[in-house]
C-alpha positions in Angstrom: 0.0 0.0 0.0 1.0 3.4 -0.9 0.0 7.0 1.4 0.9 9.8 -0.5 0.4 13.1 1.1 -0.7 16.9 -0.4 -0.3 20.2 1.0 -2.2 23.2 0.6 -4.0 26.1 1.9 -7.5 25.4 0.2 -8.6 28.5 0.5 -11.0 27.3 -0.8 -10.2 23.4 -2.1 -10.8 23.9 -5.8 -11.1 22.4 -9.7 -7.3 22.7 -9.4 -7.3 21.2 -6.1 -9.8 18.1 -6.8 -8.1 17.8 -10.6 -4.2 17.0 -8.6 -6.3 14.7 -6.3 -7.8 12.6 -9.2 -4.3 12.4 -10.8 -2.3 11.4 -7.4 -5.7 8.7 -7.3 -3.7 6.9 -9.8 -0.5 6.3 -8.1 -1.5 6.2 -4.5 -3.6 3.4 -2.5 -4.8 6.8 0.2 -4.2 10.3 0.4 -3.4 13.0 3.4 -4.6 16.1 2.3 -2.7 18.7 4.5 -4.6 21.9 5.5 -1.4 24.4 5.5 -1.9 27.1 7.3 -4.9 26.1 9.4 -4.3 28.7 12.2 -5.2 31.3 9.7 -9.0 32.4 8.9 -11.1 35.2 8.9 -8.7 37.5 6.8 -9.0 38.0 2.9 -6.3 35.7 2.0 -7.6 32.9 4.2 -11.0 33.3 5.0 -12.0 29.8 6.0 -11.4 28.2 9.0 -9.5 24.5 9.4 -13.1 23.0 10.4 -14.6 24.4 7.2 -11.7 23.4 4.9 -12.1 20.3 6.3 -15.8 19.8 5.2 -14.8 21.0 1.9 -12.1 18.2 1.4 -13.9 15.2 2.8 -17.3 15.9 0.8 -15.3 17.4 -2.3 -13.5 13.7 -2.8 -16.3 11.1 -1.4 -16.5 10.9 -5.1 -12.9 9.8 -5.4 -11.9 6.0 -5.3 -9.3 6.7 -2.2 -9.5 6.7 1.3 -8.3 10.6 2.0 -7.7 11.6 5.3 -7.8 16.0 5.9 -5.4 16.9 8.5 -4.8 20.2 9.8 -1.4 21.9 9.6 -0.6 24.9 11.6 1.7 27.2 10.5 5.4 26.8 12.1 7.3 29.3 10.5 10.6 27.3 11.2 11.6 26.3 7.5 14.5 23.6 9.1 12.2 21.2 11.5 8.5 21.9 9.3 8.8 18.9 7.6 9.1 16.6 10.8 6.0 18.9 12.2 4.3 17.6 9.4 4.9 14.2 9.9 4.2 14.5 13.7 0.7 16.2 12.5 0.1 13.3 9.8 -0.9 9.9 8.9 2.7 8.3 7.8 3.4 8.7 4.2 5.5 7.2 1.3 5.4 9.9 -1.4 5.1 13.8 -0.8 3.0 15.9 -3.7 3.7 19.7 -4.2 4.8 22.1 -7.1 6.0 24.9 -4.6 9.7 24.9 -4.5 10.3 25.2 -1.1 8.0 22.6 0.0 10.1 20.4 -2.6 13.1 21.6 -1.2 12.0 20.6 2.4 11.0 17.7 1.8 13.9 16.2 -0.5 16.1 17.6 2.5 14.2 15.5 4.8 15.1 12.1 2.5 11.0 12.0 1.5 10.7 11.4 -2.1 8.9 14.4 -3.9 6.6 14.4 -7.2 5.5 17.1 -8.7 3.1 17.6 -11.5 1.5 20.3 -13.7 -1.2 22.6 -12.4 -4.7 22.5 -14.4 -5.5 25.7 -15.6 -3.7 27.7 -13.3 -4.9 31.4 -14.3 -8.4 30.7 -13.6 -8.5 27.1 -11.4 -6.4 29.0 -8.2 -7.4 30.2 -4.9 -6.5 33.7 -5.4 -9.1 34.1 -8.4 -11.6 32.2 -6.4 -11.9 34.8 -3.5 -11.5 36.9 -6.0 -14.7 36.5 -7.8 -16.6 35.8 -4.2 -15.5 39.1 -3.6 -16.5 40.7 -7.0 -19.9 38.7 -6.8 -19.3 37.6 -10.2 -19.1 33.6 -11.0 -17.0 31.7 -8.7 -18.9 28.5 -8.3 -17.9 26.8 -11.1 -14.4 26.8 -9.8 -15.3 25.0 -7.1 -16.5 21.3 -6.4 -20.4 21.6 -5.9 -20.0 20.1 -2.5 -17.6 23.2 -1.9 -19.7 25.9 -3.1 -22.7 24.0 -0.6 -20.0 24.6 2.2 -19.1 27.9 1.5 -23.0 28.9 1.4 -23.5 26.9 4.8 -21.0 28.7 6.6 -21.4 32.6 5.1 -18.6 32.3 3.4 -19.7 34.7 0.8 -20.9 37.6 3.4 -17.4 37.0 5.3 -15.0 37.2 2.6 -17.0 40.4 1.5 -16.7 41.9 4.9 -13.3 41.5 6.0 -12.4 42.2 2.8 -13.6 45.8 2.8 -12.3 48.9 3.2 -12.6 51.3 6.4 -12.9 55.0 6.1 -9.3 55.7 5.7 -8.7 53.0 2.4 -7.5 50.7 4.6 -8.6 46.9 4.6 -10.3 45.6 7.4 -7.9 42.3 7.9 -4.9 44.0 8.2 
């Protein structure tokens, strides 16, 4: 049997996001999906919290043939010793998934073997454009899993991003 394991903010888990997961499907027995960053919510750039991102993952890949297993990472801001705080946070793994170069970097350092792969349309399938658009209040659903976008609507996602993400009197945004 083979555990591979995937890192990323999902902020929120997206096309991109489920597209890698299908892919690794094919070279993996199960799946960690590692919620970087989980500390962080209620700002623009990470507006979902670790429980929510969690509900996004495990309904977003029911669909999947793999036994995927969301774990929350917290943010350790120590680049040398992340990579065993991962593995103290996780499932045991064989095979470590990322296109981020330090996350590569750490992990090869670390002996774990490393495989990277190309990103699925990247201008538009990202997390960045996502909030984006839920910002906007232009399309954003069809970037997103249906089981997502039912997450996101369950937990005000849409009013949340739209509030912190505005601006106060004085130009300045209200998450900094």
């Amino acid at each position: 049997m083979t555990r591979g394991f995937y890192i990323g903010r999902f902020q929120p888990y997206h096309q991109g996001h489920h597209e890698m997961v299908r892919r690794i499907a094919e070279e993996v027995d199960e799946l960690v999906l590692g919620i970087g960053s989980a500390d962080q919510s209620h700002t623009s750039r990470n507006p979902f919290t670790a429980g929510e991102r969690i509900m996004m993952i495990t309904k977003a890949t029911l669909d999947t043939d793999l036994v995927t297993y969301a774990v929350p990472i917290e943010d350790l801001n120590r680049n040398s010793v992340w990579v065993s705080h991962v593995q103290s946070m996780s499932p045991t793994f064989d095979v470590a998934y990322s296109n981020n170069p330090l996350v590569v970097r750490l992990f090869e350092e670390a002996g774990v073997e490393v495989r990277q792969s190309p990103m699925f349309r990247r201008e538009e399938w990202e997390g960045t454009e996502v909030r984006e658009r839920m910002i906007r209040g232009t399309d954003w659903e069809s970037l997103v899993p249906a089981e997502v976008a039912e997450v996101i609507r369950e937990s005000g996602g849409i009013d949340r991003i739209q509030q912190i993400s505005e601006t106060d009197t004085n130009g300045d945004v209200a998450d900094q």
